[in-house]
N, C-alpha and C positions, 0 to 999 in steps of 0.2 A: 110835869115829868122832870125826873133830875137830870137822865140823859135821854138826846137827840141821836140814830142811827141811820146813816143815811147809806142807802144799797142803792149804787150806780148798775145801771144793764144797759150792756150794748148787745151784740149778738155772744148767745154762753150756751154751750152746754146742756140740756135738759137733766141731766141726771147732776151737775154741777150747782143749776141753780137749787134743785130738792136737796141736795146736800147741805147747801149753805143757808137755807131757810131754815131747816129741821133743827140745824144747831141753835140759829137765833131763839126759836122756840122753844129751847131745852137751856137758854138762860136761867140762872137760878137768881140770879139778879135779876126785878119784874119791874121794876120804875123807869118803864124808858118807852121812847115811841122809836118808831121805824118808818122811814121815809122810803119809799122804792120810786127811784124816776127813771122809766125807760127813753134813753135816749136813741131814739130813732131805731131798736131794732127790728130781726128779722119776725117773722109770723112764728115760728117753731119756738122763738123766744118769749115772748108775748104770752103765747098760749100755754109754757110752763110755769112761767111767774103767775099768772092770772090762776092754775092750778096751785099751786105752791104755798102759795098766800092765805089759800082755805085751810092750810095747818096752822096758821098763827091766831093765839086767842089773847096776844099783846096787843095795844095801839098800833094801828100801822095809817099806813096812807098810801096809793098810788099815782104818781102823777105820767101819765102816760102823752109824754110828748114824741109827737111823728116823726119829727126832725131830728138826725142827729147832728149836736153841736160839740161833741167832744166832753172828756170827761169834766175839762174846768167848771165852765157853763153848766154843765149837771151837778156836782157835789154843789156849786152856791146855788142853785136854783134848790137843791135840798135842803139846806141848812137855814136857807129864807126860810123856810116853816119850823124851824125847829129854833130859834134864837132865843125864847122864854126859857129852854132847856138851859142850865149851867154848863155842863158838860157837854161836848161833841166828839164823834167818831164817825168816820164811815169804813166799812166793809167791801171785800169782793165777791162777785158774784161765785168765784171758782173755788173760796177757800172756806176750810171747817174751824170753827169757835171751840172751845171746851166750855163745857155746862159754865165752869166760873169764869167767865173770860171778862164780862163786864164789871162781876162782884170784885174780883181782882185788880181791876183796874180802878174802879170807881175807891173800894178802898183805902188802896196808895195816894192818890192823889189828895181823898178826905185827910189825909196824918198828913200831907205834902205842907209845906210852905204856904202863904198867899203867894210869894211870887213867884212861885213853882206855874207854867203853866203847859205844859204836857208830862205826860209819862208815858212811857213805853216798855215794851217788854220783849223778851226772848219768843222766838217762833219757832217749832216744826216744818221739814220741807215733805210732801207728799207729792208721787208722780203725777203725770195724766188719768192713771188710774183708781187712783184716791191710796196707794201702799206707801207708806212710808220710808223716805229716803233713809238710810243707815249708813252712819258714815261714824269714821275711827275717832276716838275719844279724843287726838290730836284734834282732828277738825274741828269738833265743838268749841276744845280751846281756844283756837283759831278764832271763828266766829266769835264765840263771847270774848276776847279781848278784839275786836274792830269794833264789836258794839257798845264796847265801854272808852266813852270817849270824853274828851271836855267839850262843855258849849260852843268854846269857839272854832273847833274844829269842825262843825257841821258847814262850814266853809268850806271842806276839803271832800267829806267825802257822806251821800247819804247813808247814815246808821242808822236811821230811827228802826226801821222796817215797817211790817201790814199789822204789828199791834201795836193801838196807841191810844190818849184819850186826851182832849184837849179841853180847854176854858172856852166857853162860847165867847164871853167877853175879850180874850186876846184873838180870837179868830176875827172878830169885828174889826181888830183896833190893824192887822197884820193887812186885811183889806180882802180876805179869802183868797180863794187858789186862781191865779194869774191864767191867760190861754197864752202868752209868751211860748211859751215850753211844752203843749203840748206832751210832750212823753216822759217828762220827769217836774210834773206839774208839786208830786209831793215833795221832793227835796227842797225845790225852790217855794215852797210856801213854810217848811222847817224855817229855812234860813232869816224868810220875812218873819214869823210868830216868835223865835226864839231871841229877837232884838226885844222883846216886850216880858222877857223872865225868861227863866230857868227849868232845867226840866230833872225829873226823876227816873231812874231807870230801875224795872220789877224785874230781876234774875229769876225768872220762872216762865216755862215753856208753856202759855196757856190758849197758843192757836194752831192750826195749820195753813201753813202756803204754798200754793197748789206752783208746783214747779214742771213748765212744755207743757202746757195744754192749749188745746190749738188757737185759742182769741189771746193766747197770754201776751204780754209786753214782751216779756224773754224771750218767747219763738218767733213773735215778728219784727222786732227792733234788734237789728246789729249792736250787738255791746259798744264800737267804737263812737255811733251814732247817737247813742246813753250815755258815754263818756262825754262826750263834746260837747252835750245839749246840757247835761248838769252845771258842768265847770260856766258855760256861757252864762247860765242861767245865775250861778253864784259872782263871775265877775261883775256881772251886771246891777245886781243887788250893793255890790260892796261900791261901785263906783255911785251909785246910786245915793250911799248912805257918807261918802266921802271915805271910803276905808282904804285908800290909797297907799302907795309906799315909795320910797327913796328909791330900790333897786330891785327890777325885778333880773334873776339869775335864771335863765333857759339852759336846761339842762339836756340835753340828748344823749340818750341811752340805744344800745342795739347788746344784746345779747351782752350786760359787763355785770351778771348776776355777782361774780369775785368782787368787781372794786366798786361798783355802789356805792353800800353802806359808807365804806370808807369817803369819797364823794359829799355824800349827805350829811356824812358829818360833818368833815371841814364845815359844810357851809352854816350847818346849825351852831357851829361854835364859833361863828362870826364875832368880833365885838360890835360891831354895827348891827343891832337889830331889824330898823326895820327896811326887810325886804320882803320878797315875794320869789317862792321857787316854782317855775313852772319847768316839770320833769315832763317830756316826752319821748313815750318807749314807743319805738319802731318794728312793730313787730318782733317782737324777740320770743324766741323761742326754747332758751331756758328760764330762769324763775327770778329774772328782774325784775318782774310785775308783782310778783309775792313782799320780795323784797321794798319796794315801793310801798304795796299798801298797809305794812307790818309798821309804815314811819307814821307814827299821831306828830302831824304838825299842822296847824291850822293856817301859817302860813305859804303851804305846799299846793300848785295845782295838778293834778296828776291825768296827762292824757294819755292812757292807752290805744295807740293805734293799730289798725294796720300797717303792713308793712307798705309804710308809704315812697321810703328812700329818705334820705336825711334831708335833702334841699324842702321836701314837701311835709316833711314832719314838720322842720323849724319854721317856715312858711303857715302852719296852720298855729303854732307855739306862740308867735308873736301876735298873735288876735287876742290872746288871752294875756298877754303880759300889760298891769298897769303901772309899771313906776316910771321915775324919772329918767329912770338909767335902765340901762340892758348891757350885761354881760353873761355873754356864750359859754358855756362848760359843754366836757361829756363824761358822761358817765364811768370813766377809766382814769381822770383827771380829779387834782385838788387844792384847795387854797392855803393861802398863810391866814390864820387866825384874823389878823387886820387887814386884811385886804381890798373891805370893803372900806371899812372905817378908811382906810390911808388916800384909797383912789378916790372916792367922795369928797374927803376933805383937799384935795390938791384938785377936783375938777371943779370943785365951785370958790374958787380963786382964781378962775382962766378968764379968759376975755368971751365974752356972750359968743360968737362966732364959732367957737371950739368946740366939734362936736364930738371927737373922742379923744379919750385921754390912755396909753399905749406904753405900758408899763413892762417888765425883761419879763424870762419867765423860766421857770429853770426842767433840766431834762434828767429824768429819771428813767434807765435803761431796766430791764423786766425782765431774769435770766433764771428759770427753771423756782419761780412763785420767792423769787427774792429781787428786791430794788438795791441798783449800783448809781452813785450820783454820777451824771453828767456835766456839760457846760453849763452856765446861763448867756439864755441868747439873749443880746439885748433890744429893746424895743428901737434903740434909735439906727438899726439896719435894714429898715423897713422903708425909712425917710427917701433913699436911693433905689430899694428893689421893691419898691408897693405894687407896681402890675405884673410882675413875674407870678407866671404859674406853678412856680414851686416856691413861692411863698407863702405863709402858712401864718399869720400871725394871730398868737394869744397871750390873755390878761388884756383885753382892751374893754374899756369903758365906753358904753357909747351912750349919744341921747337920744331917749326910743323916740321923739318922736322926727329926728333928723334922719334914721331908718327907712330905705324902701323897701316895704315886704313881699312886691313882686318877685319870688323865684324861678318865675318862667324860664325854663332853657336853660339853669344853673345845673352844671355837675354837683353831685351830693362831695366831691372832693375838691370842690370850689367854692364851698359855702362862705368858707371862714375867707379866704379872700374876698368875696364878694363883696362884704359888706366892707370893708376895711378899705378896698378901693373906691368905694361911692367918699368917701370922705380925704384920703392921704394926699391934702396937699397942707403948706406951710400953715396956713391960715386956720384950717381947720382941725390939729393934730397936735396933740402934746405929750413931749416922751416922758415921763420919769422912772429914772434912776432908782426901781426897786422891783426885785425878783418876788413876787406875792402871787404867781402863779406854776404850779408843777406839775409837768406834760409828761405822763409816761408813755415810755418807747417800746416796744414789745421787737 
């Protein structure tokens, strides 16, 4: 068989699982087998697929294990029988195929590269009730540009989506899908497959994805808890693979949808490239999150939270931060073009001891959506007032790993003190004589 399909069931649906059979059946592509492995579900589940199944007159197979072990555990226990297949895919149990969903796929991938090894495609979203979501022509655009992305951004953010079709042989080589993660087991197995080639993307709508039905991921996994479990899951791959960086930039955001973009760009027009931006939004409640996921940077980690407070956002921000260096932003704040390059190159010239380096920073006052220059405050008046609670100091360079990221008990307006005091003595602190960061004042 050319392609291997493998149909994970935990507990689904009865009218859900017949939906998603009938379509596999009504493949007009016929070279494929079908793996069905019940992982541990419920009787009402069991006795639909065991019904279901007598519509298919493709190759199948069931493998009905008692136990549920989770979805990782199930798609390799499936794909063990299918590894003679070239091709792999698996399916959900909630979502509808179109007749050409595999011919489509199988297709693109034949004209693809050899080192091409997934493709994927555009999807339809249908409710709980199998009606089709309808959403404004914007949107779509929206969506198809998130899902047109570079390779290397699948560091940042899962685009692939639930149509896709892979090389058996890079699924070998990637090591199949991890139980790490749990809940975002597909992003983190993109991330491993896509180190071993390139993938193709088919602009054509040729499935549907059942969106709030009651076993879905989306109606029982908190988005924050998907956001957090991905990014960990990609930190962990890049530190894994040595994808490290000089500096990672912690970015806090609360509601600064205006000066964002502004924000992200300073930092993307760095001359120093390689860093790492980890943006965490605070619960915000206009469309800093939009604005967030509309930025393709693969060096961006993007956590959406609740509204945690700033101390417990930045608190959960610096787990994900891998580089040398850690410097604090927010999202109303921005850099001089060299800022990094300048502070890097003057902190690894200090004496080993010296954990931050505490540069001026200049103040921009904010008067009806116009900026007026202010003073520059300079870093070396900090040397005298460092444990004052109305001190406030930014542009500091620190070494993450001289950092403690207990925030127990910190005010969310004590943040930027805090850490600044774990370190301000002679030995540990070095000022230089350059404004490379601008604080707006509102």
């Amino acid at each position: 068989m050319k392609v291997g399909v493998v149909l994970p069931v935990y507990h689904q649906e009865r009218e859900y699982i017949f939906e998603c059979i009938e379509s596999v059946e009504k493949q007009t592509f016929r070279d494929f087998k079908l793996v069905i492995v019940l992982d541990g579900p419920n009787d009402e589940t069991v006795t639909a697929i065991n019904e279901a199944s007598k519509l298919l007159t493709i190759p199948y197979e069931i493998v009905d294990r008692k136990v549920n072990l989770g979805i990782s555990p199930t798609l390799n226990e499936g794909f063990e029988l299918l590894l003679d297949c070239p091709y792999l895919t698996w399916i959900s149990s909630d979502n509808r195929h179109d007749p050409n969903f595999l011919e489509r796929l199988v297709d693109t991938m034949d004209q693809a590269s050899k080192e091409t090894v997934l493709v994927y495609s555009f999807y339809r979203r249908i409710d709980q009730h199998g009606t089709p979501i309808t959403y404004t022509k914007a949107w779509y655009e929206y969506v198809e540009h998130f899902m047109t992305r570079k390779k290397e951004e699948i560091f940042q953010n899962c685009f692939i989506g639930a149509s896709f079709l892979f090389r058996s042989e890079a699924f070998s080589k990637a090591g199949g899908y991890r139980g790490d993660f749990p809940n975002v087991q597909d992003h983190d197995f993109w991330i491993r497959l896509l180190q071993h080639g390139d993938f193709v993307l088919l602009r054509e709508y040729i499935m549907e994805y059942r969106f709030n039905g009651r076993y879905a991921l989306t109606t029982n996994i908190p988005p924050e808890q998907l956001t957090m479990e991905s990014m960990a899951s990609s930190i962990d791959i890049q530190k894994r693979i040595g994808k490290l960086t000089k500096v990672s930039i912690l970015l806090y955001t609360h509601n600064h949808v205006k000066t964002i973009d502004h924000a992200l760009n300073s930092i993307l027009q760095q001359t120093l490239s390689d860093f790492q931006i980890v943006v965490v939004d605070d619960g915000s409640t206009d469309f800093t999150p939009d604005s967030i996921h509309k930025t393709h940077e693969s060096r961006m980690v993007p956590l959406l939270l609740n509204h945690r407070g700033k101390a417990g956002s930045i608190e959960i921000a610096l787990d994900y931060c891998i580089g040398e260096y850690v410097l604090f932003m927010t999202g109303e704040d921005w850099l001089d073009p060299q800022a990094l390059e300048q502070m890097v190159l003057r902190m690894e010239t200090l004496p080993s001891q010296t954990d931050m380096l505490v540069t001026n920073h200049k103040i921009w006052y904010e008067r009806r959506d116009r900026l007026f220059p202010g003073p520059i405050i300079k870093g070396s008046r900090y040397e005298n007032n460092a444990f004052k609670k109305t001190t406030q100091p930014y542009a500091v360079l620190y070494k993450l790993k001289a950092i403690q990221k207990d925030l127990s008990g910190v005010s969310d307006d004590q943040v930027v003190n805090h850490f600044f005091s774990q370190h301000a003595n002679a030995e540990n602190m070095h000022w230089m004589n350059m404004a490379l960061y601008h604080k707006r004042m509102k």
